[in-house]
N, C-alpha and C positions, 0 to 999 in steps of 0.2 A: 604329283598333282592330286591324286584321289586321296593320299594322306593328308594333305595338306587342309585339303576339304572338309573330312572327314573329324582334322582338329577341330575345326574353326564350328562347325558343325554342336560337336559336344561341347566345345567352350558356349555358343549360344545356349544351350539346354541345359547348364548350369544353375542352381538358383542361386538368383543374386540375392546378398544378405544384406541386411541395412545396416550403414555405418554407423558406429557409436556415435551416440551425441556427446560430442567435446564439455567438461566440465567447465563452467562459468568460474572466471574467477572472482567477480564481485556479486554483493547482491542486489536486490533484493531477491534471497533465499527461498527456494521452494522446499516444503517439508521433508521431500522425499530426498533432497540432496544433501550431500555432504555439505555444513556451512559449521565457521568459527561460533565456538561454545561463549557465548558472555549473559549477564543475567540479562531476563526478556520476562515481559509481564506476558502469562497467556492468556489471551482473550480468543482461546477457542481458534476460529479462521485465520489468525494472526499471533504471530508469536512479536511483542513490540519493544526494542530495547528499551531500560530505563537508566537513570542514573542520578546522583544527587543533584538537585534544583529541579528535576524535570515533574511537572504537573501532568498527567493524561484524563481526558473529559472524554466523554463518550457520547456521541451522536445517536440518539433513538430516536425511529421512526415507530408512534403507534408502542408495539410491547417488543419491537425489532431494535437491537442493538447493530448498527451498522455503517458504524465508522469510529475513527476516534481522532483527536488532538492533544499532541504534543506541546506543552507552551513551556519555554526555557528564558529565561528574563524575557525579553521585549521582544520576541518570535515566535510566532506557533505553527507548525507544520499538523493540518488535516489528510487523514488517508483515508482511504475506500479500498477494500477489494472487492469484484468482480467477477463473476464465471466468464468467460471467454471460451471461443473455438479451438479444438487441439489445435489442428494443422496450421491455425494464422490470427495471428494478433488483431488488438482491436484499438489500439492508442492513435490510429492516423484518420479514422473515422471518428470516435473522440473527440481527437483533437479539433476536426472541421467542426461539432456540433457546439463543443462550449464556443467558438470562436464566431459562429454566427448567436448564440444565446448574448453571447459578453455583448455583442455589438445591438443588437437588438434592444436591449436594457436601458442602452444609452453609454455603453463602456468602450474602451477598444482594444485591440488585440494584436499581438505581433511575435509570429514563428520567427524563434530563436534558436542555434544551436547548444546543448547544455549538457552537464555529467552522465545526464542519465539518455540522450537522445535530441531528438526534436523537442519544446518548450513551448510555451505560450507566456510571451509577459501580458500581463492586461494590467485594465484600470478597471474595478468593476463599481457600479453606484453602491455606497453603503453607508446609511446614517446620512444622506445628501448631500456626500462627497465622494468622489472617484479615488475608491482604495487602490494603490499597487497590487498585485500578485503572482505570484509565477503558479502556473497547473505543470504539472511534470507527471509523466504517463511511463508505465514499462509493463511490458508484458511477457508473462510467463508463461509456463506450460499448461494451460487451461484455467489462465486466472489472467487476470489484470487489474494491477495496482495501480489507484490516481492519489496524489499528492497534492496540495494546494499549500506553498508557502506563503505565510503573510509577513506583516511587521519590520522591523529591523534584518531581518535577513534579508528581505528584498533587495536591498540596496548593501548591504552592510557582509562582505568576502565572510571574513570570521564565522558571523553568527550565522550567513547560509551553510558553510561547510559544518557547521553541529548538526543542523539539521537532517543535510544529505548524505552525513552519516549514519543517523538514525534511519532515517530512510533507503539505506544499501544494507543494515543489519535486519530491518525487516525479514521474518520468514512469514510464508503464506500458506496454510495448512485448509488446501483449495479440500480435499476428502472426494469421495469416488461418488457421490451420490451425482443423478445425473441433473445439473441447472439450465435453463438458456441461456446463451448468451447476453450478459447485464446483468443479469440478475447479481444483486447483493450477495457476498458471501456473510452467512449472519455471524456476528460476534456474541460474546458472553461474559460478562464479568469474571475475574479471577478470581479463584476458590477462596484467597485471604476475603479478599471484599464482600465477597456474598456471606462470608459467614460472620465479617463485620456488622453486618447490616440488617441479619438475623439476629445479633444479638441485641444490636442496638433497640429493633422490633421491639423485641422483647422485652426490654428495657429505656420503658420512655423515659424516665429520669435521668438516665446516663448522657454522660456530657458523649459529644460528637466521637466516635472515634475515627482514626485513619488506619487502615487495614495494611499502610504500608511505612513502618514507622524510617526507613533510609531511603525507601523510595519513593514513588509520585503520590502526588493524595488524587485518588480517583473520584471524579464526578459523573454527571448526566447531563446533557444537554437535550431537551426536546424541543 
């Protein structure tokens, strides 16, 4: 009796250790995990796949690079990352806020199940017509990544599976500094292109160059 106590006893005074966390088998890739090696443009907070045909533009806010677009023939996949909370995601609050914005605008919205999770197809006003688009949300380990596919993939199996490829090779290179939650993870132009664009400075007569002669030709968007 008193042994038996006495187990049960030191089994509770035991300290309990935290289970491994189970390695993901897909992505999108956080920096610090093991993920499949294939060429990725780095834009700092983001490591972004490329590959031949694919165009990448860059979303700047103000002197803040912080987003970017994928466009591969007739689709473009837009991303964002995010700071987020360790302990719990933030794509199902997200998802409620674009889904009353869409509607509000004059669009509409409809939770769908999708590769990545929960979805949103909308219709959103653009150019004074109700564009398609799916938002696709995943969240990681103190990051969160949003997606917004347009175009021909919307509708079209094929050309969305290019997309939500690129988008599962994604790594997110969230860095230890401390953010609030939302806050933009900021991006950076890759080293070819800055020093593209430094030369070109340099030289106003020179015809345009592309800092990625087999890869995407990198732009800005503000």
């Amino acid at each position: 009796m008193f042994g038996r106590r006495r187990h049960a006893e030191e089994a509770a005074a035991a300290p309990v250790e935290d289970a491994p966390v189970p390695a993901r088998e897909s992505g999108p890739w956080d920096a610090d995990e093991t993920y499949p090696e294939r060429e990725r443009a780095d834009l700092g907070g983001l490591l972004l796949p490329v590959g031949p045909g694919f165009e990448v533009q860059l979303n700047v806010a103000g002197d803040q690079i912080v987003g970017a677009v994928v466009l591969v023939e007739e689709s473009a996949l837009q991303v964002h990352a995010f700071a987020a909370p360790k302990r719990s995601g933030i794509w199902d609050e997200v998802r409620a806020e674009l889904a009353r914005e869409v509607t509000a605008a004059g669009g509409s919205c409809e939770e769908r199940p999708g590769p990545f999770g929960p979805e949103l197809a909308a219709r959103i006003s653009q150019d004074g017509a109700l564009q398609p688009v799916r938002f696709v949300g995943v969240d990681g380990p103190r990051w969160f990544l949003r997606g917004v596919i347009s175009g021909r993939a919307v509708a079209d199996e094929t050309a969305a599976k290019a997309l939500e490829d690129v988008l599962r090779d994604i790594v997110v290179v969230r860095g230890d500094q401390p953010m609030a939650p939302k806050d933009p993870i900021e991006l950076r132009l890759p080293a070819e292109a800055r020093q593209a664009m430094d030369q070109q400075a340099g030289e106003p007569d020179r015809p345009d160059l592309r800092p990625f002669e087999r890869g995407p030709e990198i732009s800005e968007i503000r």
